[in-house]
C-alpha atoms as a printed R data frame, in Angstrom:
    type eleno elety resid chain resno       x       y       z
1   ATOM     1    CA   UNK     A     1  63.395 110.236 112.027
2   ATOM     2    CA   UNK     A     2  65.431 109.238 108.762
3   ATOM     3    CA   UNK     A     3  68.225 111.561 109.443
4   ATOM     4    CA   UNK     A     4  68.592 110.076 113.191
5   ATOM     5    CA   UNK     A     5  68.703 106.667 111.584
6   ATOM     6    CA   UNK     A     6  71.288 107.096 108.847
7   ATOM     7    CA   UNK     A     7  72.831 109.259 111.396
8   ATOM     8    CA   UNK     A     8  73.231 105.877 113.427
9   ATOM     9    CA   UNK     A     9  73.874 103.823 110.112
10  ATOM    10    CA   UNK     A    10  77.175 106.498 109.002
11  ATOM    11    CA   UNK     A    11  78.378 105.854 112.998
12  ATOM    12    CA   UNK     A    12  78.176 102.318 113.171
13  ATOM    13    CA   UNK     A    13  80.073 102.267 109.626
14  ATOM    14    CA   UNK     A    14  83.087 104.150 110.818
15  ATOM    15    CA   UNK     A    15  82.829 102.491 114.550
16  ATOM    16    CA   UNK     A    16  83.920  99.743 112.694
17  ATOM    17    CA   UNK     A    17  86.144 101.082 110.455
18  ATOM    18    CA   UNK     A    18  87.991 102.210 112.979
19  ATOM    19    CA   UNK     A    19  88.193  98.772 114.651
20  ATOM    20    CA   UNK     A    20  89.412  96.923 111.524
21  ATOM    21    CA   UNK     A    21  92.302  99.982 111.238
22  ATOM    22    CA   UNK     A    22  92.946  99.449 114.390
23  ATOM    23    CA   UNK     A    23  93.432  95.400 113.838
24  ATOM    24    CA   UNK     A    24  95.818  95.794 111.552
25  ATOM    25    CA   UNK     A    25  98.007  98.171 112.642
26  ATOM    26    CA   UNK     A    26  97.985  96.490 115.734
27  ATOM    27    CA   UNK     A    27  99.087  93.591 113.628
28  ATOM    28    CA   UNK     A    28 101.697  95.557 112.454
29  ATOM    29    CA   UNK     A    29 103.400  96.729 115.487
30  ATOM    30    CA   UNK     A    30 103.917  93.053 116.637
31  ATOM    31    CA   UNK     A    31 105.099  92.266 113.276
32  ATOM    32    CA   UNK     A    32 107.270  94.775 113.599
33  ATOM    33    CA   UNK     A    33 108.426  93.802 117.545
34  ATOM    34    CA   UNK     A    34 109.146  90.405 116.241
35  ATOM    35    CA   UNK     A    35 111.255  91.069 113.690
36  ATOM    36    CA   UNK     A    36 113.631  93.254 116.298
37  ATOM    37    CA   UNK     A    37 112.842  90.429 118.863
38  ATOM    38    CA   UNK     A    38 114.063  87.420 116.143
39  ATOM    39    CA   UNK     A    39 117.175  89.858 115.390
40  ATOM    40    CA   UNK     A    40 118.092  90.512 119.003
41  ATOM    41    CA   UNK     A    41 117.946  86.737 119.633
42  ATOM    42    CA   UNK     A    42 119.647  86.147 116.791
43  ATOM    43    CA   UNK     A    43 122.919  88.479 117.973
44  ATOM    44    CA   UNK     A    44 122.686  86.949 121.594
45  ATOM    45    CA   UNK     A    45 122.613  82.778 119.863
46  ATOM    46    CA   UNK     A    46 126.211  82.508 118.919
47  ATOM    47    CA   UNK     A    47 127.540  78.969 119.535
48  ATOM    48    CA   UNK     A    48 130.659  79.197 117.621
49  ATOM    49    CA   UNK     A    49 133.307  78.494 120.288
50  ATOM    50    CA   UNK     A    50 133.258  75.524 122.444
51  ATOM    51    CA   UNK     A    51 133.124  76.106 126.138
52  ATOM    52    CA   UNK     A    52 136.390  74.331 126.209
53  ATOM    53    CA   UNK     A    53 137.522  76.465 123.753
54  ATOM    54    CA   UNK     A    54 136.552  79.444 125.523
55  ATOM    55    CA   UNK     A    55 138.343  78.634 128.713
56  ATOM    56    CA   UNK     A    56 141.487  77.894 126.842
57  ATOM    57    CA   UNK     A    57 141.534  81.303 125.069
58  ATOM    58    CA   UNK     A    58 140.118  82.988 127.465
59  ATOM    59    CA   UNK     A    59 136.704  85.769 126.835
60  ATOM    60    CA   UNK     A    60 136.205  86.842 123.442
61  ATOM    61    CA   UNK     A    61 135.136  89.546 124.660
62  ATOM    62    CA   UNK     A    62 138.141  90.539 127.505
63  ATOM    63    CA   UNK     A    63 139.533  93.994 126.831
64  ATOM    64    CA   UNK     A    64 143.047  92.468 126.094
65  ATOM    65    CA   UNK     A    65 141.297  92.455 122.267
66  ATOM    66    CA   UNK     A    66 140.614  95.634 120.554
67  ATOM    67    CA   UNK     A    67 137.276  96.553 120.054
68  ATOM    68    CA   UNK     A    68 135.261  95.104 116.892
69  ATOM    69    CA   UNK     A    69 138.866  93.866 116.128
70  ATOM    70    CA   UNK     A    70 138.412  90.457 113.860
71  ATOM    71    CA   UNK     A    71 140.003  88.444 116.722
72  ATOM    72    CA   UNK     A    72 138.161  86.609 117.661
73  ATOM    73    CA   UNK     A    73 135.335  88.452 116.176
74  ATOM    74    CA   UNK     A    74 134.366  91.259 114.303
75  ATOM    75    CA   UNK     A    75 131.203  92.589 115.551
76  ATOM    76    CA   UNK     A    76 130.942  93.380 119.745
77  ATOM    77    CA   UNK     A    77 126.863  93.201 119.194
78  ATOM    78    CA   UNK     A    78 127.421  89.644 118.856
79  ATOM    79    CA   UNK     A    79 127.156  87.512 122.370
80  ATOM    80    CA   UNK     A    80 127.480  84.015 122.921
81  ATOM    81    CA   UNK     A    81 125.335  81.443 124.101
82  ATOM    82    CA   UNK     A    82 127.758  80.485 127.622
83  ATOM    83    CA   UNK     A    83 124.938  79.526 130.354
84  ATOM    84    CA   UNK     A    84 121.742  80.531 128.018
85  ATOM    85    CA   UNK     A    85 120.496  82.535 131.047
86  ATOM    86    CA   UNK     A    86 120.512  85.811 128.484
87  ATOM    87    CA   UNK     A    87 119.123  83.835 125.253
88  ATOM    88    CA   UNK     A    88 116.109  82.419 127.418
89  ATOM    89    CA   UNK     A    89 115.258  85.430 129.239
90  ATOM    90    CA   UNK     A    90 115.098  88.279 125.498
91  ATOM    91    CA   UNK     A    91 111.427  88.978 125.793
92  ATOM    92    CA   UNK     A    92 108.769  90.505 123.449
93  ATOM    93    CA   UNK     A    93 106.164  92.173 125.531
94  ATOM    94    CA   UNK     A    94 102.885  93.911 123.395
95  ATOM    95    CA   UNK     A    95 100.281  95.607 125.141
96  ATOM    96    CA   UNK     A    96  97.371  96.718 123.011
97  ATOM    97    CA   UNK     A    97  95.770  99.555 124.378
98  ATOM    98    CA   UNK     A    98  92.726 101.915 123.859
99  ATOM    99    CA   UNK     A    99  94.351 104.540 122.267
100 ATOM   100    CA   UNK     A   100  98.188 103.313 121.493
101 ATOM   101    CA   UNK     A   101  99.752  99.827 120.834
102 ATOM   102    CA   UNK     A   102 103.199  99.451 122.151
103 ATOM   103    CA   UNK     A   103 106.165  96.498 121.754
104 ATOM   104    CA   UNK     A   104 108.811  96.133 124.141
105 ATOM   105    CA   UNK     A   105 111.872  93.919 123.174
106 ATOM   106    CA   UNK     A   106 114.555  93.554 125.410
107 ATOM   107    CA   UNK     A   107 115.887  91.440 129.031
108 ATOM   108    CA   UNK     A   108 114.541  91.834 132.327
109 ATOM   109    CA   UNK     A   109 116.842  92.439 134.372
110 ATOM   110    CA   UNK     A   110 115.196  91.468 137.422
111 ATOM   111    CA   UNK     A   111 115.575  87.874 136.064
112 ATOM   112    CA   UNK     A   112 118.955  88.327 135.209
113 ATOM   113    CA   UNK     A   113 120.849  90.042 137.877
114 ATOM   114    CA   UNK     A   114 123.595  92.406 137.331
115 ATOM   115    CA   UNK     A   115 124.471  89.902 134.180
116 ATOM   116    CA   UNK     A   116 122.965  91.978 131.650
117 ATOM   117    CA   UNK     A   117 124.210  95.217 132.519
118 ATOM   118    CA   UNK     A   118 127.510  93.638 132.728
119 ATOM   119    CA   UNK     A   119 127.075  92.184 128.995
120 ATOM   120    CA   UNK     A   120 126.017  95.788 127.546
121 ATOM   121    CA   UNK     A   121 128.017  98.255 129.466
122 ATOM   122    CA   UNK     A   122 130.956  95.765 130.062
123 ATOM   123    CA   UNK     A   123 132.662  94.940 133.335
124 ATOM   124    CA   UNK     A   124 136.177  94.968 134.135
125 ATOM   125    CA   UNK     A   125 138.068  92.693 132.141
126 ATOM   126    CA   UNK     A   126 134.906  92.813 129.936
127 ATOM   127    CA   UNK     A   127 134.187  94.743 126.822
128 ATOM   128    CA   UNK     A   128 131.082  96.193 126.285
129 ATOM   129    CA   UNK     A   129 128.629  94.543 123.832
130 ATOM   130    CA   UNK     A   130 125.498  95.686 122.866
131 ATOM   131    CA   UNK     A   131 123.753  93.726 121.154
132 ATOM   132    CA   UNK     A   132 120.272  94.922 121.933
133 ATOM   133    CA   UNK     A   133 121.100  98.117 120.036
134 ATOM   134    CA   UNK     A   134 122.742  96.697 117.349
135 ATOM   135    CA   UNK     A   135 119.614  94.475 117.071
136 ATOM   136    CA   UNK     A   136 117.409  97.179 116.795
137 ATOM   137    CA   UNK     A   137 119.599  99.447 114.155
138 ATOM   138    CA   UNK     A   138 120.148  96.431 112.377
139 ATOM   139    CA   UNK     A   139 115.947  96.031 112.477
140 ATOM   140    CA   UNK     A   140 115.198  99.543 111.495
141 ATOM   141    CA   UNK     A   141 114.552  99.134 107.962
142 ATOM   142    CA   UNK     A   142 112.368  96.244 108.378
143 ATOM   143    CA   UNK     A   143 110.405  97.814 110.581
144 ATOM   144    CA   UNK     A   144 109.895 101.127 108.953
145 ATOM   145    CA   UNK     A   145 108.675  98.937 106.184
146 ATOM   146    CA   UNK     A   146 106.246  97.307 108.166
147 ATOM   147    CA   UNK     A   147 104.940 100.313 109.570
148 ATOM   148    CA   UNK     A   148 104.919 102.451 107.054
149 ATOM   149    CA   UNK     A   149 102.545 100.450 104.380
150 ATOM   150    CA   UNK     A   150  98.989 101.909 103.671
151 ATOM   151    CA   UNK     A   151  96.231 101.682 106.252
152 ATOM   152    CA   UNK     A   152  94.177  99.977 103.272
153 ATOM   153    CA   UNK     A   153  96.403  97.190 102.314
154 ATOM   154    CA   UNK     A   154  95.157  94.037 103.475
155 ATOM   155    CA   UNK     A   155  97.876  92.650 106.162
């Protein structure tokens, strides 16, 4: 009978073990999706150019400029802020599961039409600019940080 309970004891022990692993690296993969979702946002907030500013130049992003050329800017993974429809709609989705935690950053484009596609693969007159990969190279070191800390650190 003492074997059965400290049988019982030694599985109640790592039952919860496991759970308080499991806390914090769940904790860690939404750090982690936040920091890609705050840089993403960040590459998709600029405000530098006036809107009448824009419509006297023209798109700072039309193909009539060289790519990543310094004017008017010098990094395509940077979008302005025109209507705000992208900026509102970057989303941070986590879903904890049984077995695997996951983070999704990116746009739906179901709320933003053919906008978004247009933004990151470009349109006509329209450079590419993608930002959301930028965002997340530009994340990468942050995150492997994050992630790769010890299971025993308190975080």
């Amino acid at each position: 009978m003492s074997q059965v309970e400290g049988l019982e004891k030694l599985t109640a022990n790592i039952e919860k073990a496991l759970r308080t692993t499991t806390a914090k690296m769940n904790k860690r993969v939404d750090l982690a999706g936040e920091v890609v979702y705050n840089t993403i946002r960040k590459r998709a907030s600029l405000t530098d150019h006036k809107q009448w500013q824009l419509t006297a130049m023209g798109s700072p992003y039309s193909k009539k400029y060289e790519t990543d050329y310094s004017i008017p800017h010098g990094d395509d993974g940077l979008v302005h802020q025109q209507t705000g429809i992208l900026y509102r709609n970057i989303e941070k989705v986590t879903d904890y599961g049984d077995k695997k935690t996951q983070v999704a950053v990116g746009v739906d484009a179901n709320k933003t039409g053919d906008y978004i596609r247009e933004v990151i693969d470009g349109a006509p007159k329209v450079r590419p600019r993608p930002f959301i990969t930028r965002g997340f190279a530009e994340s990468k070191d942050a995150v492997e940080t994050i992630l790769g800390g010890g299971l025993g650190e308190n975080t």
